[in-house]
C-alpha positions as CSV (number, residue, x, y, z in Angstrom):
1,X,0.0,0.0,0.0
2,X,1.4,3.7,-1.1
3,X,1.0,6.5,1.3
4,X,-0.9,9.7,0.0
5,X,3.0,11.0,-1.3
6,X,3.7,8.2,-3.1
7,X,0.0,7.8,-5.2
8,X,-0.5,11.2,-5.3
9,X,2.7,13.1,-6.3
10,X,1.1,16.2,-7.5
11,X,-1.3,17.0,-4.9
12,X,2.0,16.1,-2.5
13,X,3.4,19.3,-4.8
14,X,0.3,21.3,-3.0
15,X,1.7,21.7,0.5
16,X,2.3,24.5,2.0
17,X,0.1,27.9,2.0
18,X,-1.4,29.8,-0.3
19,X,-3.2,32.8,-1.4
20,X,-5.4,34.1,-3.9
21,X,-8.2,35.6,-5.7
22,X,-11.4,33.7,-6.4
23,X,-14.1,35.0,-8.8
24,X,-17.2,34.1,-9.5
25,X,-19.2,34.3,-12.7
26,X,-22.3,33.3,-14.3
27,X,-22.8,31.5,-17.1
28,X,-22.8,35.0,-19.4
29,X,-19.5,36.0,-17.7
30,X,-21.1,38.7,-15.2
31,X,-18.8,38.5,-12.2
32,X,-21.2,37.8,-8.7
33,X,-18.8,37.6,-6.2
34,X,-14.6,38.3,-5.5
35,X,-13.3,37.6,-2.2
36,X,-9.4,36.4,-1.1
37,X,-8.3,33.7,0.0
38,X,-5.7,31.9,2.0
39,X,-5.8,27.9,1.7
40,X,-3.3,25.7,3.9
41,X,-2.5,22.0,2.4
42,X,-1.0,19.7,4.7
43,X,0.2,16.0,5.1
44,X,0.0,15.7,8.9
45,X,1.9,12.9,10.8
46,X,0.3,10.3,12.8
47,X,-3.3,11.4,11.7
48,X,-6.3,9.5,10.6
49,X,-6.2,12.3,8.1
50,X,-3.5,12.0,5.8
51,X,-4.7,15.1,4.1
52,X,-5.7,18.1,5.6
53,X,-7.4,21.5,4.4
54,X,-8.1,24.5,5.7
55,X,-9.6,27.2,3.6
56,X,-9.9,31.0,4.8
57,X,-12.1,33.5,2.3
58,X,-12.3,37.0,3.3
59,X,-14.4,39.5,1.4
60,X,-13.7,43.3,1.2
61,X,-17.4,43.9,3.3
62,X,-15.5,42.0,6.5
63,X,-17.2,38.9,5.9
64,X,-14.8,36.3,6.8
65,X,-15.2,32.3,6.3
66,X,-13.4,29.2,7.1
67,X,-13.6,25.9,6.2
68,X,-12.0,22.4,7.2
69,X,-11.7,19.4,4.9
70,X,-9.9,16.2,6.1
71,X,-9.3,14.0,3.7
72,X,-8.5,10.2,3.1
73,X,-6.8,8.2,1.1
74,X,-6.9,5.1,-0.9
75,X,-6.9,3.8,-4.1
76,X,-4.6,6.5,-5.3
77,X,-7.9,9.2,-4.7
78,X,-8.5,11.3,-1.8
79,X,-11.6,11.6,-0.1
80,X,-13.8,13.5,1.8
81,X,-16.7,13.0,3.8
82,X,-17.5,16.4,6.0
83,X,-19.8,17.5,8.2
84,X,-20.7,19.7,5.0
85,X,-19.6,18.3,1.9
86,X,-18.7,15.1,0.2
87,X,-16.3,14.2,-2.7
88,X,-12.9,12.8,-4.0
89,X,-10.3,14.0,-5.8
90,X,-7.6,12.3,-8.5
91,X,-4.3,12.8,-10.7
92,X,-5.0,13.1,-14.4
93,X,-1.4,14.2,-15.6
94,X,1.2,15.5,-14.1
95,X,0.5,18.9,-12.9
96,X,-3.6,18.3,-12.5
97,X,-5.9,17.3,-10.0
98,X,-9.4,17.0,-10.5
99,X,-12.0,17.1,-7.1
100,X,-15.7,16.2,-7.8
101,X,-17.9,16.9,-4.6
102,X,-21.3,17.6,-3.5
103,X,-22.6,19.6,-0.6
104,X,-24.6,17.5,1.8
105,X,-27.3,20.4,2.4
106,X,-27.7,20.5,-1.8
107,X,-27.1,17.3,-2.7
108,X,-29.0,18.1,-6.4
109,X,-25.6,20.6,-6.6
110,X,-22.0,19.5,-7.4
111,X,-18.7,21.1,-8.1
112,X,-15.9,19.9,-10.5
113,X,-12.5,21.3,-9.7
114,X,-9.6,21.6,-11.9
115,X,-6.3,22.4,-10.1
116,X,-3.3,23.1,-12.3
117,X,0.3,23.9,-10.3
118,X,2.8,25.4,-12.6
119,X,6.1,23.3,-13.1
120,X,7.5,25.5,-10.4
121,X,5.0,24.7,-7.8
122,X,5.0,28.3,-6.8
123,X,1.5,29.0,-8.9
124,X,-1.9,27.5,-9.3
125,X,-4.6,28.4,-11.4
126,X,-7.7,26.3,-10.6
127,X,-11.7,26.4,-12.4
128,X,-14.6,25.3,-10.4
129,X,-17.7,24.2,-12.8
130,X,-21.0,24.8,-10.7
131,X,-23.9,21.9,-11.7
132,X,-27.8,22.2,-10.4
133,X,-29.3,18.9,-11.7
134,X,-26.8,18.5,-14.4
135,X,-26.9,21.9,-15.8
136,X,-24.1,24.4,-15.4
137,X,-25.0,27.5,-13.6
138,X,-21.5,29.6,-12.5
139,X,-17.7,29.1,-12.0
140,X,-15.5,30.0,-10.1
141,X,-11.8,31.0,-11.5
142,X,-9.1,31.4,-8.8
143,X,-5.3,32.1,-9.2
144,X,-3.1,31.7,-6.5
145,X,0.6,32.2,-5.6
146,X,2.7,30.1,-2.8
147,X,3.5,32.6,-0.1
C-alpha cells in the first residue's frame, strides 16, 4: 500500500500555503462575487487524516469564512466526507488534480474542480464548474501564488 505521497505526487506538490483571488461568474461571464483567499494544504503525521485543508475567504465587506476538509486516502484518490460536503479527488497528468464533490445540504448541486500547479509549484490556477441537476450555472476561477 502507497501513502498519500507516493499515489498522489502532484497533490504532494500542494503543500504548503497559499493565497489568492477567487471570482465568481455566471454563465454569461457577469462577475457575482470576488473575495481572497488563504488555503493551507498539509500531510500531517500520525493522523487519521493523511490530508488536511483549511480554507480562509475573506471579502472586502468583513465577511470572513473558514472551512476544514480532512481527507483520506486510498486507491490512489483522496476523499472527503465532511460535516458539510462530500467528494474525491484524483491525478490526471502531471500537474492536474481534479475534485468532484457535492454539498450535503444540496445534494441536487456539485462542483468539478480543476487544479493546475505550474512546473515550479509556486503557482496554481484552478476552475470550479457549478452543476444544479446536471446543468451548469457559475464558476468559479481562482489564481493563487505560494507565499
Amino acid at each position: 500500500m502507497s501513502t498519500i505521497r507516493e499515489g498522489m505526487p502532484v497533490l504532494a506538490r500542494h503543500e504548503g500555503d497559499w493565497v489568492g483571488t477567487y471570482t465568481l461568474i455566471d454563465t454569461e461571464g457577469k462577475i457575482l462575487d470576488k473575495h481572497e483567499s488563504h488555503l493551507t494544504c498539509q500531510f500531517p503525521q500520525d493522523s487519521p487524516y493523511p490530508y488536511y485543508q483549511i480554507n480562509r475567504y475573506k471579502w472586502s465587506n468583513g465577511k470572513q469564512e473558514e472551512h476544514q476538509f480532512p481527507g483520506t486516502y486510498h486507491d490512489k484518490t483522496l476523499w472527503f466526507d465532511t460535516d458539510r460536503i462530500q467528494g474525491k479527488a484524483w491525478e490526471v497528468d502531471d500537474s492536474t488534480v481534479i475534485l468532484l464533490f457535492t454539498y450535503k445540504t444540496r445534494p441536487e448541486m456539485s462542483l468539478y474542480e480543476m487544479i493546475q500547479i505550474s512546473p515550479c509549484n509556486n503557482y496554481r490556477a484552478r476552475t470550479w464548474h457549478w452543476f444544479n441537476n446536471h446543468q451548469i450555472f457559475q464558476r468559479t476561477l481562482i489564481q493563487e501564488q505560494r507565499v
